[in-house]
DOPA-587976 format. One record per atom (N, C-alpha, C): residue in one letter; atom name; y, x, z. Coordinates in steps of 0.001 Angstrom, whole numbers. Layout:
<recs>
[rec "a"; "CA"; [Y; X; Z]]
...
</recs>
This chain:
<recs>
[rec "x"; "N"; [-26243; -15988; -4773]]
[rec "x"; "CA"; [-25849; -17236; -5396]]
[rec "x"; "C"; [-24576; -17791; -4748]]
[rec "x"; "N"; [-24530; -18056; -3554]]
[rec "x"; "CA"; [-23175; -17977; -2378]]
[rec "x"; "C"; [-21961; -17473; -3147]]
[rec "x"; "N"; [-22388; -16248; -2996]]
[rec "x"; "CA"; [-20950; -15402; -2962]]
[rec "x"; "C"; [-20674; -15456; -4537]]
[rec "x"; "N"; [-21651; -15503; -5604]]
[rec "x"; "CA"; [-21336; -15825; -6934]]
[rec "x"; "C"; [-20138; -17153; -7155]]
[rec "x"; "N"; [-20383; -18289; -6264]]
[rec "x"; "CA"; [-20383; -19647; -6121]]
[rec "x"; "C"; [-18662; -19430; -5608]]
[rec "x"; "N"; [-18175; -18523; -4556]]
[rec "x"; "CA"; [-16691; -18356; -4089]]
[rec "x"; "C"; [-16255; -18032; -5181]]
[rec "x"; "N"; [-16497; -16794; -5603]]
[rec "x"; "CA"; [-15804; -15997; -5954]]
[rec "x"; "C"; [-15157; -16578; -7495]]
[rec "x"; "N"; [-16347; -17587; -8007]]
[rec "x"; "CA"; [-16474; -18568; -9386]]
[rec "x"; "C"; [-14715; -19790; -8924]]
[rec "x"; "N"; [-15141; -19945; -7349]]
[rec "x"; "CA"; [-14037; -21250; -7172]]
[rec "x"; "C"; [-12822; -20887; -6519]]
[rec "x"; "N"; [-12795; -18913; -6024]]
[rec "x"; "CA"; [-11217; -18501; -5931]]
[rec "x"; "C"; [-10678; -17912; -7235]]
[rec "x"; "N"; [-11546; -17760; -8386]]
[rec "x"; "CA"; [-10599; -16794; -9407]]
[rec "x"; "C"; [-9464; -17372; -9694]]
[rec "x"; "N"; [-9213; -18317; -10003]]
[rec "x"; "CA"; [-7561; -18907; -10113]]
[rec "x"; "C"; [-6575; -17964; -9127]]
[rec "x"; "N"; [-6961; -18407; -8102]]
[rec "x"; "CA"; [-6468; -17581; -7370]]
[rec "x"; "C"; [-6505; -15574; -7204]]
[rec "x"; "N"; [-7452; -15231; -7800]]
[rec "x"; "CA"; [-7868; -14330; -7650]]
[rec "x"; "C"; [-7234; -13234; -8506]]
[rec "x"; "N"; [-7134; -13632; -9554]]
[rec "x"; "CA"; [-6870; -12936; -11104]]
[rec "x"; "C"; [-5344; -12378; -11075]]
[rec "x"; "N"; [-4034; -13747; -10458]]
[rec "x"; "CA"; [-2871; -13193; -10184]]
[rec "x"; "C"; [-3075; -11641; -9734]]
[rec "x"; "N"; [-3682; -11507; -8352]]
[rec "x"; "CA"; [-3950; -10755; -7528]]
[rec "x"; "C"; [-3910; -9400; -8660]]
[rec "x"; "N"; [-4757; -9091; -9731]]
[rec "x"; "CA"; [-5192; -8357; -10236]]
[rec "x"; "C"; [-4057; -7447; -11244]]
[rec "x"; "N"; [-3332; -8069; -11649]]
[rec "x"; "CA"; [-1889; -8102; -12122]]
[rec "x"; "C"; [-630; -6989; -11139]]
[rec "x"; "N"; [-778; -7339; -10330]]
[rec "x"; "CA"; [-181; -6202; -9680]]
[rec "x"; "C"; [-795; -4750; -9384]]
[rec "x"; "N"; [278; -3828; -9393]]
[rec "x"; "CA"; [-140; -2484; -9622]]
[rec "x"; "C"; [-924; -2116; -8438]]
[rec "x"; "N"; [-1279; -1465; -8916]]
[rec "x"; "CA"; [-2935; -810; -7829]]
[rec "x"; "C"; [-2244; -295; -6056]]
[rec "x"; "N"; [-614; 157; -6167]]
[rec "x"; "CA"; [-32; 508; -4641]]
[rec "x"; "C"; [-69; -974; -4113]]
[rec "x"; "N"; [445; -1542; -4646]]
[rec "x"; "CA"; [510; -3003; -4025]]
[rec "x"; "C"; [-491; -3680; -3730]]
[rec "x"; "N"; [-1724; -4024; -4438]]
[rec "x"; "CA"; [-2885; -4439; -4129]]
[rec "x"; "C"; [-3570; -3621; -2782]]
[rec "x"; "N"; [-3477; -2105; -2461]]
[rec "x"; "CA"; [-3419; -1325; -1400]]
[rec "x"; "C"; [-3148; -2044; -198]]
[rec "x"; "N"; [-1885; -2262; -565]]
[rec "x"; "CA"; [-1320; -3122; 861]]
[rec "x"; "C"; [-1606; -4153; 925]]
[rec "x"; "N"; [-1260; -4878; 102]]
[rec "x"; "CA"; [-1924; -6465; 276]]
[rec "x"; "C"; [-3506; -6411; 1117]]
[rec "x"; "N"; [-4089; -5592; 804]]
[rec "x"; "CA"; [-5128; -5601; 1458]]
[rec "x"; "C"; [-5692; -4796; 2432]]
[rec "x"; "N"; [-4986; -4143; 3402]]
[rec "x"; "CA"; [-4884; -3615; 4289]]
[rec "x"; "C"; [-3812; -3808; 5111]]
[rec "x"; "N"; [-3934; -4441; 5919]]
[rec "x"; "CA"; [-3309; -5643; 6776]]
[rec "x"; "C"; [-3234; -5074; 8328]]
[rec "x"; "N"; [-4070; -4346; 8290]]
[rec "x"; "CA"; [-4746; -3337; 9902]]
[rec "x"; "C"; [-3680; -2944; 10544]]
[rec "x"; "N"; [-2699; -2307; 9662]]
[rec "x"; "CA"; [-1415; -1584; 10324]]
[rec "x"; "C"; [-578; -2583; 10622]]
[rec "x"; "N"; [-143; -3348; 9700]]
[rec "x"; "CA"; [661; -4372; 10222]]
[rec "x"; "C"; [267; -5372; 11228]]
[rec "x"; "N"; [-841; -6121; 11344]]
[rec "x"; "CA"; [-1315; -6320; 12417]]
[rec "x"; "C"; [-1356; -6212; 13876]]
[rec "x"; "N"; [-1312; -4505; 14187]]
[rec "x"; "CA"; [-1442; -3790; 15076]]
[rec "x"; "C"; [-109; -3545; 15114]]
[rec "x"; "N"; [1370; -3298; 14035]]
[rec "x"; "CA"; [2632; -3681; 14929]]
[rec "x"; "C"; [2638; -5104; 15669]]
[rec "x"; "N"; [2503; -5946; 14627]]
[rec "x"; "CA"; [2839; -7261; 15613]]
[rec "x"; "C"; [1919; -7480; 16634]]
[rec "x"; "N"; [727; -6821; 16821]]
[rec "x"; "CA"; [421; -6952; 18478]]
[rec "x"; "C"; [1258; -6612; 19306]]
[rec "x"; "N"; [1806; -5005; 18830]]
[rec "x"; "CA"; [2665; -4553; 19987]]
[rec "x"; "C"; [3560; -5467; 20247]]
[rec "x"; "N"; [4038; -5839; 19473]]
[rec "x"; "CA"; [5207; -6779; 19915]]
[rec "x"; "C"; [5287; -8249; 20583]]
[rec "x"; "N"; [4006; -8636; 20093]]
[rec "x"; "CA"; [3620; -9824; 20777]]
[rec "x"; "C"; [3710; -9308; 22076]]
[rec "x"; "N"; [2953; -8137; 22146]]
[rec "x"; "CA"; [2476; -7644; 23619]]
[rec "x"; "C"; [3978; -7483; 24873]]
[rec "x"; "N"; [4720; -6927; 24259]]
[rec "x"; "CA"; [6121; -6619; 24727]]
[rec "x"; "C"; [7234; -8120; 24904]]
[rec "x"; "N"; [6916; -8826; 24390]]
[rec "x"; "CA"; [8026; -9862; 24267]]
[rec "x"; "C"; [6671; -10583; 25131]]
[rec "x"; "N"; [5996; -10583; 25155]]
[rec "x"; "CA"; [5524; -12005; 26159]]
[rec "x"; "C"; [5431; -11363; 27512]]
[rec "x"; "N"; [5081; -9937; 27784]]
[rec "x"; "CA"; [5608; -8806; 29070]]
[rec "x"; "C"; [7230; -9621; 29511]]
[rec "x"; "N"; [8188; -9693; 28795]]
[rec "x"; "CA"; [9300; -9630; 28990]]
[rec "x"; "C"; [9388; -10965; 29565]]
[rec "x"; "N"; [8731; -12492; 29023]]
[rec "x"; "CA"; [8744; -13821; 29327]]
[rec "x"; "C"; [9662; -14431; 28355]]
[rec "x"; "N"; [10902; -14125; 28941]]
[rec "x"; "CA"; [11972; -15123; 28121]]
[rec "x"; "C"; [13863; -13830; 28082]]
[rec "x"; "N"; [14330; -14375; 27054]]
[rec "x"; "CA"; [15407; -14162; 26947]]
[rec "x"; "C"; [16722; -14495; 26868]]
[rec "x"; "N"; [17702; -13527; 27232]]
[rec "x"; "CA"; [19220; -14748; 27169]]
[rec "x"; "C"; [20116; -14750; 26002]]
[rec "x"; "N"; [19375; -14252; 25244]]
[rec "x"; "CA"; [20230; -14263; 23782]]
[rec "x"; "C"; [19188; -13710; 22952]]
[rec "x"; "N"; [19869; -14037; 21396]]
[rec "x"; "CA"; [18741; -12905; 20777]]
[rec "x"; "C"; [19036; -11887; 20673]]
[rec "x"; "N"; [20085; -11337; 20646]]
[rec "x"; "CA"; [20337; -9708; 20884]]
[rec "x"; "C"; [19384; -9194; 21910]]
[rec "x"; "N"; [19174; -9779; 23073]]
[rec "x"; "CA"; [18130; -9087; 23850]]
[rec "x"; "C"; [16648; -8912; 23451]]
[rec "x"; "N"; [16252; -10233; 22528]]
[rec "x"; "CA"; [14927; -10299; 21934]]
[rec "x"; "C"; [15322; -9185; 20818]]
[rec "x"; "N"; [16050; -9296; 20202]]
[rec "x"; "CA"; [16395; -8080; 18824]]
[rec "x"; "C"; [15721; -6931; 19541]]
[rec "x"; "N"; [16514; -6119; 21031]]
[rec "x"; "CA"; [16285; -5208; 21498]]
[rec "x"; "C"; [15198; -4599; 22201]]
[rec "x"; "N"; [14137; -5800; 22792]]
[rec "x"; "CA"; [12804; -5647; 22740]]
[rec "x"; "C"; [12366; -5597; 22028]]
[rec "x"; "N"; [12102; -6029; 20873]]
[rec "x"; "CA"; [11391; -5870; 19349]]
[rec "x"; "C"; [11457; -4378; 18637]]
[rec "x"; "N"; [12594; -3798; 18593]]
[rec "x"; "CA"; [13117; -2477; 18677]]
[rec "x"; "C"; [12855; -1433; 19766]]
[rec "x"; "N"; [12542; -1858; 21079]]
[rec "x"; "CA"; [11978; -1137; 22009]]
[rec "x"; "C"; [10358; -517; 21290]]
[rec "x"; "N"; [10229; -2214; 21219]]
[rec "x"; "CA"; [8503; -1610; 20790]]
[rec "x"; "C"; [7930; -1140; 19809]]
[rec "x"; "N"; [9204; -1245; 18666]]
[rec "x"; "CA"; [8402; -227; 17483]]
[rec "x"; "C"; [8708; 1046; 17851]]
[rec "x"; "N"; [9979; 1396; 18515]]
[rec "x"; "CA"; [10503; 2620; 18854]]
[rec "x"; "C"; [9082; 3869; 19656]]
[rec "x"; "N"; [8782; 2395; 20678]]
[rec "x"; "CA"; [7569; 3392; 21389]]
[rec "x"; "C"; [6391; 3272; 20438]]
[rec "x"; "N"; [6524; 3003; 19033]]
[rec "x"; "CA"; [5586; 3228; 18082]]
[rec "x"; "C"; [4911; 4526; 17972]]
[rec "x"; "N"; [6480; 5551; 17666]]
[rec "x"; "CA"; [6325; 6739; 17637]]
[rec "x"; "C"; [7538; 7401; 17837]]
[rec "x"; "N"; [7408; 7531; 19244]]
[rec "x"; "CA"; [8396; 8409; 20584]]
[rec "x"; "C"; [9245; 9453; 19782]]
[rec "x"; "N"; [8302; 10313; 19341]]
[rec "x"; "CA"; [8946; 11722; 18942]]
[rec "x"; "C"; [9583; 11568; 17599]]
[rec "x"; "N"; [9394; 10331; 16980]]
[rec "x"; "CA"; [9895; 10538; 15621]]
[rec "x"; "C"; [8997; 11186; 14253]]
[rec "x"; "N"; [7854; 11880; 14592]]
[rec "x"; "CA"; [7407; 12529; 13556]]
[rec "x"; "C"; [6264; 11830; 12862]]
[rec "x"; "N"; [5850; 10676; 13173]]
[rec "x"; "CA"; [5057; 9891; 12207]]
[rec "x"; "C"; [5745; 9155; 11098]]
[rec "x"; "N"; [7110; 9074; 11721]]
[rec "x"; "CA"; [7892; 8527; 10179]]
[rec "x"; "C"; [7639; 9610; 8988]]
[rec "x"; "N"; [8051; 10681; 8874]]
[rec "x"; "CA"; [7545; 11307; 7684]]
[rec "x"; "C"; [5848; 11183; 6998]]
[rec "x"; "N"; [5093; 10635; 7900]]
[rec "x"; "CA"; [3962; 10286; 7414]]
[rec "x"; "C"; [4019; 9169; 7265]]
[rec "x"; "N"; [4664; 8547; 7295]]
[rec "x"; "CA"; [4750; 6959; 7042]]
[rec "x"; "C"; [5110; 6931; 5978]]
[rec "x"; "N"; [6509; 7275; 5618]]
[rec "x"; "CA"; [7269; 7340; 4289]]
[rec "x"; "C"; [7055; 7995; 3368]]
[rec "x"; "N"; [5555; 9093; 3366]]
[rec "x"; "CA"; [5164; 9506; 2567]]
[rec "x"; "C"; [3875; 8692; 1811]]
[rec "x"; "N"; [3500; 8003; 3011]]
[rec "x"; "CA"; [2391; 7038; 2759]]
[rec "x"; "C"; [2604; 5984; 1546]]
[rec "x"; "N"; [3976; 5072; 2232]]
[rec "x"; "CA"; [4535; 4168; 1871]]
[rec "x"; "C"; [5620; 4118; 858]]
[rec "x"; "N"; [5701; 5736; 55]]
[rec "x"; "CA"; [6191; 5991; -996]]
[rec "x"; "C"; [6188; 5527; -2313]]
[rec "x"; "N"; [4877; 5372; -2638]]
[rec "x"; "CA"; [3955; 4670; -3736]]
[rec "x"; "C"; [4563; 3258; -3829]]
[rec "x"; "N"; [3453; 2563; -2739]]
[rec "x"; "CA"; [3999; 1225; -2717]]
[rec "x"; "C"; [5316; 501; -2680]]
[rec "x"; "N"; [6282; 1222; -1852]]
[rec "x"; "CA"; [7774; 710; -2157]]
[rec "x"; "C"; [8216; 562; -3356]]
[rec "x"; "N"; [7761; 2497; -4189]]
[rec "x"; "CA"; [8477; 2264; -5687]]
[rec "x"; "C"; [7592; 1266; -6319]]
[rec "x"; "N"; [6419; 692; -6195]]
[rec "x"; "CA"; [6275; -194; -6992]]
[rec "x"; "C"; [6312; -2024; -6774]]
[rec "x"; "N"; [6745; -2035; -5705]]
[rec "x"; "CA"; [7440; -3230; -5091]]
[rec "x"; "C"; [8543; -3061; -6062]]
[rec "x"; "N"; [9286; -2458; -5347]]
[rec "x"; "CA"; [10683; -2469; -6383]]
[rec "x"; "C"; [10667; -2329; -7926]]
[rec "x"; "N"; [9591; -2197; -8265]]
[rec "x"; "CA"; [9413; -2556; -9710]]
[rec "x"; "C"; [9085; -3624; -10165]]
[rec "x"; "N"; [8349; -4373; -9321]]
[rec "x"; "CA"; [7826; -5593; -9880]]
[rec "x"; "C"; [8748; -6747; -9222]]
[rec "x"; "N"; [9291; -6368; -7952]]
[rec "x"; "CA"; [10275; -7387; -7825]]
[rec "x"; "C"; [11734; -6845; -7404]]
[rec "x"; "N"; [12135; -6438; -8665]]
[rec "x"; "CA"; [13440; -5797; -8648]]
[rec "x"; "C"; [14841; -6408; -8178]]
[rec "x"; "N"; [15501; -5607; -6921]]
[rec "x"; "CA"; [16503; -6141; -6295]]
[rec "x"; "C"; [16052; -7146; -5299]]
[rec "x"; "N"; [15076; -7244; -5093]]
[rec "x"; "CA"; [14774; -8129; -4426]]
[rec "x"; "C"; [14456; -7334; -2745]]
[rec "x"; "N"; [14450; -6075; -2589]]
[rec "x"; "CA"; [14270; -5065; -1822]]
[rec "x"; "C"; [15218; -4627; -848]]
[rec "x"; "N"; [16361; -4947; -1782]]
[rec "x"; "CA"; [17612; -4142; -1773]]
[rec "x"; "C"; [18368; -5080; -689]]
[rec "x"; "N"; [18584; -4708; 519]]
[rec "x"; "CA"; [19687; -5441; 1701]]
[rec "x"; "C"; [20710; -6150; 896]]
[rec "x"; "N"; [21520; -6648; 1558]]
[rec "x"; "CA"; [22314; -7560; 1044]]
[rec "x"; "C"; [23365; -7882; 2050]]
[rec "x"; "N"; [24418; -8226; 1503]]
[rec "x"; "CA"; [25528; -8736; 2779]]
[rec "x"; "C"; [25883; -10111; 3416]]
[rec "x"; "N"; [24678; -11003; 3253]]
[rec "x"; "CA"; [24484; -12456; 3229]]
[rec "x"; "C"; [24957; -13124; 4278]]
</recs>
């Protein structure tokens, strides 16, 4: 009856959700990985204390995804992972992906 009772007073909210393509809903809801970068990094920048510019914070932040994966070879499993979902990011919010010279 509970969970009938949420689920009755998030659908407004809920239904958007449903609308997007099935890679995206993926991610949206698996949060685990991203998570677990920004620990590392929490973890590394509060190790460090404080900084004298942000170029140095830039370069810790970059330290610690770097020691994500040392050798380099989980990126191809990454970008094979994250293949799906990009192309359909970029479908649903087109150009919006795309760097810029701002």
């Amino acid at each position: 009856a509970l969970c009938c009772v949420l689920w009755s007073d998030a659908w407004a909210e809920f239904v958007p959700f449903l609308s997007f393509d099935v890679e995206i809903r993926k991610v949206i809801c698996s949060t685990n990985a991203i998570e677990s970068v920004n620990a590392r990094i929490r973890k590394a920048v509060r190790a460090r204390g404080h900084f004298p510019n942000e170029v140095a914070a830039m370069k810790c932040v970059y330290m610690a995804l770097m020691s994500l994966d040392p050798t380099g070879k989980g990126r191809k499993k990454w970008t094979m992972r994250w293949k799906a979902p990009l192309n359909a990011f970029q479908i649903a919010f087109d150009g919006r992906l795309t760097p810029t010279d701002h």
